[in-house]
N, C-alpha and C positions, 0 to 999 in steps of 0.2 A: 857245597853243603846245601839238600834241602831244606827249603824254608819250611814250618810246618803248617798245618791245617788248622789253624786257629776257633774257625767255625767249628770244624768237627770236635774238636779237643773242647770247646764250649757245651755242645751236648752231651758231651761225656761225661764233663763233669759235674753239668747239672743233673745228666741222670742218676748219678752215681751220688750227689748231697742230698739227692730228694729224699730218699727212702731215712737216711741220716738224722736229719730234720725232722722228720715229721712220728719216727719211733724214739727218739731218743734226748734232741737237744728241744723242740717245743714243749714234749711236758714236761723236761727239766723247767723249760723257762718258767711254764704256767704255776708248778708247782713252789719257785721261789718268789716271783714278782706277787701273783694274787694275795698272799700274807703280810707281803710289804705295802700292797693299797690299800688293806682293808683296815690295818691296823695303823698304818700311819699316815700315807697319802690323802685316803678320800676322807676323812673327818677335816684335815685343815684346809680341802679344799671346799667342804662345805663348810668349815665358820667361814674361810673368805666370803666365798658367794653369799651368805649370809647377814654380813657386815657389808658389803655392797649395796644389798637390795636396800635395809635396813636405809643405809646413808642415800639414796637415792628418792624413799622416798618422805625420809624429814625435808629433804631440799623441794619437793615439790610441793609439801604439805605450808612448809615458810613463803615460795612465790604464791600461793593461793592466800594465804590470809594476808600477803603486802598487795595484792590487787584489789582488798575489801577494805584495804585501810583507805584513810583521806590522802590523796595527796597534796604533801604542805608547799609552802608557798616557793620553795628553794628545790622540791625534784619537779614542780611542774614549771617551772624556767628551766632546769636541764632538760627536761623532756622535750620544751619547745625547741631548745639550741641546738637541737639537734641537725641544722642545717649550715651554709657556708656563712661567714659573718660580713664576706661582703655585699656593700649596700645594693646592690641587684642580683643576687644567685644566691637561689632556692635549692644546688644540690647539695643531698643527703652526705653526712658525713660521720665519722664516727665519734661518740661521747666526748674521747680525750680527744678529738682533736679540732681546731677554732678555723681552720677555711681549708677547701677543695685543693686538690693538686693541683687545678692548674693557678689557683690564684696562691696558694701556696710560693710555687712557684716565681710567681712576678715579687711576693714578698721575700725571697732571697735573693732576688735580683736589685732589691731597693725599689722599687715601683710604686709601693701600698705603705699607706700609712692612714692613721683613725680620722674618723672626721673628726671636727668640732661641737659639731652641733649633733648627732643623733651618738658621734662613737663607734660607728662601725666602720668596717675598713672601705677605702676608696684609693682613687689611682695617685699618687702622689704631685702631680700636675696642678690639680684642681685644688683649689681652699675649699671646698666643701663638696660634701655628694651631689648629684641632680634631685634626689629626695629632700633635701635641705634646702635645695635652690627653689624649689617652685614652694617651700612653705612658708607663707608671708610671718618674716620676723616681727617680733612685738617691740616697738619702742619704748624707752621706760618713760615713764610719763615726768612731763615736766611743767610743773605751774608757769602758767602765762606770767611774763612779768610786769607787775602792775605799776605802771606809774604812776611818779610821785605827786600827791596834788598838789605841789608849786611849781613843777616845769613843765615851762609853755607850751604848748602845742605847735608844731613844724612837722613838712613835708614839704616832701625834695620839689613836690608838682607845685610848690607854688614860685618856687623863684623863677618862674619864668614870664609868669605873667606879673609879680610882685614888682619888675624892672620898669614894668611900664604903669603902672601904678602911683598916685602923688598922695591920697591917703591914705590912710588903716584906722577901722574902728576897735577901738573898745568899751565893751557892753558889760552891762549886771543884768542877769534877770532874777522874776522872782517866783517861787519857786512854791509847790505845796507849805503847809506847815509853816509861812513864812521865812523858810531860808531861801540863800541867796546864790545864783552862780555869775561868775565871771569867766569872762572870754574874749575871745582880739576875731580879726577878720577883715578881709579885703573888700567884701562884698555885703554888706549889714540884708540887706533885705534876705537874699540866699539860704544866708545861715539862720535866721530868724526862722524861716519857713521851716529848714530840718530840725529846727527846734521841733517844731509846732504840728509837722508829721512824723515825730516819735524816731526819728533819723539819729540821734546822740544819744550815745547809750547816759551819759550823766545825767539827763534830764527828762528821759523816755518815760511815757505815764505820772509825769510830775507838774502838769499842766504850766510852762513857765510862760513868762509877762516879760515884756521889757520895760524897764523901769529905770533906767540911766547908757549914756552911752556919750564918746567922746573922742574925735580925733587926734591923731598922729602922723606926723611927716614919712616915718618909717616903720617899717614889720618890725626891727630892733626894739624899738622906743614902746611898739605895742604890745609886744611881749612882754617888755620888761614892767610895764605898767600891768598888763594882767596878771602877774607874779604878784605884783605887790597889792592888788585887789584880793585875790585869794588869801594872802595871810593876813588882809583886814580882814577880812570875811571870817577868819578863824578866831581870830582876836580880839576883833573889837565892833560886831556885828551893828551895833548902835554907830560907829560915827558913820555906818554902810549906810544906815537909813538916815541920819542927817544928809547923808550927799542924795537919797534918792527922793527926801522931802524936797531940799533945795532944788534939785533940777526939774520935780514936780510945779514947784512953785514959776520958776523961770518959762517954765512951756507957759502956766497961765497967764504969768504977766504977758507975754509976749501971742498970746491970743492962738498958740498952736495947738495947743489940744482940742 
């Protein structure tokens, strides 16, 4: 069996629909379809296109008057956040989303977690970002503690020469306004002088005198007598001055003043 001429049978048959088409089923077409667009297609396809434009351009006419408004204090922090949240990377990210791919990333690996101190995120290793690290923390402030004016006065630096030592003074002096201070010491002239160059903050610009003084076998027994000066001195400032009339008078009798 011959196969046939496909090709040929092709031209045949296009020349043989042409004349078909173009006398008899085209203005068929034109003559049904044009009453169907005029009358029902292109009217609803102009309200679309009309309802389009319309809604395109309320939506631009709203982005122009929110660019004239203020922005308050809640879109201009999203506007700033618009980057990654961890504490060294500036890339750009989108609205809803809080860190970059790749730090993303290490955050579903368990890696990142917030700091403490600023809040943003950092590598979970570290207690704190390097941002936080170099910004000098503030200490909360703590009142000096003031000691109490009946215990003694001691430092560690003296017990070592306090060994070699056979007495200890304790002293009154006296003081502006007629009050009094008492104090103990290894070395009476020393401590005199820090008096007298404003070296003790108790006494500093108080012009003080010595006006009694008296030894001790030990730093113990000195101490514990300047205790008990200080709460006469609170107490009973009069027998203060009987004892510094009396030892006044002793230096004259005894021709030392």
């Amino acid at each position: 069996m011959l196969m046939p001429n496909w090709k040929k049978s092709r031209r045949l048959v296009k020349r043989a629909a042409k004349p078909i088409w173009k006398r008899g089923a085209k203005p068929f077409a034109k003559r049904v379809a044009k009453p169907i667009w005029k009358n029902a297609a292109k009217p609803l396809v102009k309200e679309a296109a009309k309802q389009l434009i319309e809604t395109a351009q309320t939506a631009r006419q709203e982005s122009k008057d929110r660019e004239q408004l203020p922005q308050t204090q809640g879109e201009t922090i999203e506007a700033q956040a618009k980057t990654c949240d961890f504490w060294d990377c500036d890339a750009p990210i989108r609205s809803a989303y809080v860190l970059c791919y790749k730090h993303y990333g290490e955050l579903q690996g368990g890696l990142i977690d917030k700091c403490p101190g600023c809040g943003r995120s950092k590598h979970r290793q570290y207690e704190r970002c390097l941002s936080c690290n170099d910004t000098p923390q503030r200490r909360p402030y703590a009142a000096p503690e003031r000691q109490h004016p009946y215990r003694p006065e001691h430092s560690e630096a003296w017990e070592k020469r306090d060994a070699a030592a056979d007495h200890f003074f304790v002293y009154i002096l006296k003081l502006d306004e007629g009050k009094f201070y008492a104090g103990q010491t290894r070395e009476l002239r020393e401590r005199l002088s820090e008096h007298k160059d404003g070296r003790v903050e108790s006494t500093k610009g108080r012009h003080p005198k010595l006006v009694w003084y008296g030894l001790l076998p030990t730093r113990k027994e000195a101490a514990s007598t300047e205790v008990s000066l200080k709460k006469l001195i609170d107490s009973n400032p009069r027998e203060v001055r009987r004892m510094v009339i009396s030892f006044r008078d002793l230096v004259r009798e005894l021709e030392y003043d």
